[in-house]
C-alpha positions in Angstrom: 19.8 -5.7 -6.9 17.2 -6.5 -4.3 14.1 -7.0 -5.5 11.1 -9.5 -5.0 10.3 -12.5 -7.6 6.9 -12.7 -7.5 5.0 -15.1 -10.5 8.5 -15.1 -12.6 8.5 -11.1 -12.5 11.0 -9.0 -10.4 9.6 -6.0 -8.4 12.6 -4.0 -7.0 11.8 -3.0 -3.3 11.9 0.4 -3.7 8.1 0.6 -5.0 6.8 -2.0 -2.2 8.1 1.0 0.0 7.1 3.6 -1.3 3.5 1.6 -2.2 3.4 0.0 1.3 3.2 3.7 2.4 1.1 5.1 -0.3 -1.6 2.4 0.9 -1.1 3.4 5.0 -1.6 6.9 4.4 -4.8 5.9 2.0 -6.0 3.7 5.0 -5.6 7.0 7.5 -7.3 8.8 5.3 -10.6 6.4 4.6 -10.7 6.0 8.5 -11.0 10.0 8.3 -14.0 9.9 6.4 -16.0 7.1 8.4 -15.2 9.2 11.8 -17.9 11.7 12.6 -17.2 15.3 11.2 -15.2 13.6 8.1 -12.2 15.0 6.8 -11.3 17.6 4.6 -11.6 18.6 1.1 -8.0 18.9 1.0 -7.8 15.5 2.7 -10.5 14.4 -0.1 -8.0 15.3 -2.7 -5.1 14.4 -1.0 -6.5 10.7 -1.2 -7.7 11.1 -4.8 -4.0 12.3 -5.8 -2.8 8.9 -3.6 -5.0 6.2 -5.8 -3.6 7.6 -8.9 0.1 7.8 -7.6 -0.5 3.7 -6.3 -1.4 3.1 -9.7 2.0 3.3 -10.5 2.8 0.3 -8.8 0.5 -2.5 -9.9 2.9 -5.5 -9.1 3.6 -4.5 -6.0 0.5 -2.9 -4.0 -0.7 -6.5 -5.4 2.2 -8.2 -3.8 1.3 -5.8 -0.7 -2.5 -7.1 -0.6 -1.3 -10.6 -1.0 1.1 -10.2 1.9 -1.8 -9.0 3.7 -4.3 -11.9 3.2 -1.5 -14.4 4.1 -0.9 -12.8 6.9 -4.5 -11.5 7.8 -3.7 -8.8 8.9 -4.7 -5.0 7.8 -2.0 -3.4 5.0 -1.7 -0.6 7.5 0.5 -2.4 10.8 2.8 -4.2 7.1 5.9 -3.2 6.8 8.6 -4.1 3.8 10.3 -7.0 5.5 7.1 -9.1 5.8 6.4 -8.5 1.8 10.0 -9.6 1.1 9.5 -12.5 3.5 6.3 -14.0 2.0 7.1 -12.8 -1.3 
């Protein structure tokens, strides 16, 4: 099975996918609302709905953010490999 050991626990890879992209579109979406005009209140929601769906996923949107501080670089320009790399 592939999966990710990180601090003695497993993470399979298919949640640091589907967090990975839970946390770009999330990044889109806050950019949207610092841009003049904003966005949407269906974008609004849209971004609610995401935070409670990464939820789901503790381990590895914190094996995401990790990645990302190693790296320094922003969550959004990640993709799986480089979690799996450092992790």
């Amino acid at each position: 099975m592939n999966s990710l050991t990180d601090n003695s626990q497993e993470i399979p890879m298919e949640p640091i996918n589907e967090a990975l992209e839970l946390l770009k579109r999330q990044a889109e979406l806050e950019n949207g609302l610092r841009q003049a005009g904003g966005i949407r209140v269906t974008e609004e929601r849209e971004l609610y709905a995401l935070r409670e769906r990464l939820q789901r996923y503790p381990q590895a949107v914190t094996a995401i953010l990790q990645t990302a501080r190693n790296l320094n670089r922003p969550v959004d320009t990640l993709q799986p490999q480089d979690v799996r790399i450092l992790g």
